[in-house]
C-alpha positions in Angstrom: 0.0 0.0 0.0 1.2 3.5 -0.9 1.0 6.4 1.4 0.0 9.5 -0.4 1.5 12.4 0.6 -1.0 15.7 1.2 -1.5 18.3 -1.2 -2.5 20.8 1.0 -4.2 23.3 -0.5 -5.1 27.1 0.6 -8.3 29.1 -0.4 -6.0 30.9 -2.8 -4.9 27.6 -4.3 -8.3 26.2 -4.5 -9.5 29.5 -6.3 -6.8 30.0 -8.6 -6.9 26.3 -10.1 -10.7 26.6 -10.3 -9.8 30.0 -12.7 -7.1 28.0 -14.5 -9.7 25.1 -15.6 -12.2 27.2 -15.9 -9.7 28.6 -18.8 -9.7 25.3 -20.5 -13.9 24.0 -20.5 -14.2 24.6 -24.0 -12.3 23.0 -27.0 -10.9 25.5 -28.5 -8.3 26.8 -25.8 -7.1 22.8 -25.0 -6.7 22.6 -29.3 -4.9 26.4 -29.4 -2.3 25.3 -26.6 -2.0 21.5 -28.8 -0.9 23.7 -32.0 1.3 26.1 -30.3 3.0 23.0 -28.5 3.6 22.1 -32.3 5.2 25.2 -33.4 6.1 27.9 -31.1 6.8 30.6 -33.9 2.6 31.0 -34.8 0.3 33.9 -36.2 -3.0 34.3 -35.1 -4.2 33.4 -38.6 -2.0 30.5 -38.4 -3.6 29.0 -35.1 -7.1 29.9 -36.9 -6.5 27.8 -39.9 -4.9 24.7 -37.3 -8.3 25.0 -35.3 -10.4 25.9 -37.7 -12.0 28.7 -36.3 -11.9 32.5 -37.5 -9.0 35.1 -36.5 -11.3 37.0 -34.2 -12.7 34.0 -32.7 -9.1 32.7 -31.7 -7.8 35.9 -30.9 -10.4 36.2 -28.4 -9.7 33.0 -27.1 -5.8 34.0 -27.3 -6.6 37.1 -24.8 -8.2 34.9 -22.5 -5.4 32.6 -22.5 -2.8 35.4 -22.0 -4.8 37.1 -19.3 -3.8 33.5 -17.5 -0.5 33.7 -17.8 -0.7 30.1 -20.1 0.3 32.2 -23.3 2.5 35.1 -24.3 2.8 37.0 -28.1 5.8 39.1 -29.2 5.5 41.7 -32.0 7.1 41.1 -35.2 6.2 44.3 -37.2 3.2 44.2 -37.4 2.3 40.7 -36.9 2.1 39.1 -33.3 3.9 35.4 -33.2 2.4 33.0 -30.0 4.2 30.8 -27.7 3.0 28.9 -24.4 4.3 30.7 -21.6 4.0 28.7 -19.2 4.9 25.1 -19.5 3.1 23.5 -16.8 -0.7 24.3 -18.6 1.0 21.8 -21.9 2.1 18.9 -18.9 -1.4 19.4 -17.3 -3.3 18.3 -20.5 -0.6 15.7 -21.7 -1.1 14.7 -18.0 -5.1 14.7 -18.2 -5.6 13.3 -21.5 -4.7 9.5 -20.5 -7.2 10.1 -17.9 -10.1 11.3 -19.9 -9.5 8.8 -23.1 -10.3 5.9 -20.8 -12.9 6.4 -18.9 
């Protein structure tokens, strides 16, 4: 038998990884943080056509994202190329995805 150790979690915890999935309930922000995984170096019309959804609908999406923290941009002229930010978000859903395919 394995003992587990405690995760021990405060109110700020609790509220700030309800936020961060809260971030993720639809499909489109999971599938935007898949294709920047792929390729770091990514336009917003470039996510759009990997997604499937219109520029304004992933840049909106994209703001959301960034307002989190999971995201970041950095201007090239006039054009903004994406990257994931922070690298725990992409090991959360590799880590979830097992979970969820076999239930």
């Amino acid at each position: 038998m394995s003992v587990r150790e405690p995760i021990n979690l405060s109110e700020s915890d609790i509220e700030n990884l309800t936020k961060a999935f809260q971030i993720l309930s639809g499909p489109s922000r999971p599938r935007i943080i898949e294709i920047l995984a792929q390729d770091e170096n990514i336009t917003v019309s470039g996510i759009a056509k990997g997604v499937n959804l219109s520029i304004s609908s992933v840049s909106h999406q994209l703001s959301k994202l960034k307002e989190r923290g999971f995201v970041g941009a950095k201007k090239i002229g006039r054009k903004a190329i994406y990257r994931i930010e922070d690298e725990c978000i992409q090991a959360i859903l590799r880590r979830a995805t097992p979970h969820v395919r076999y239930q």
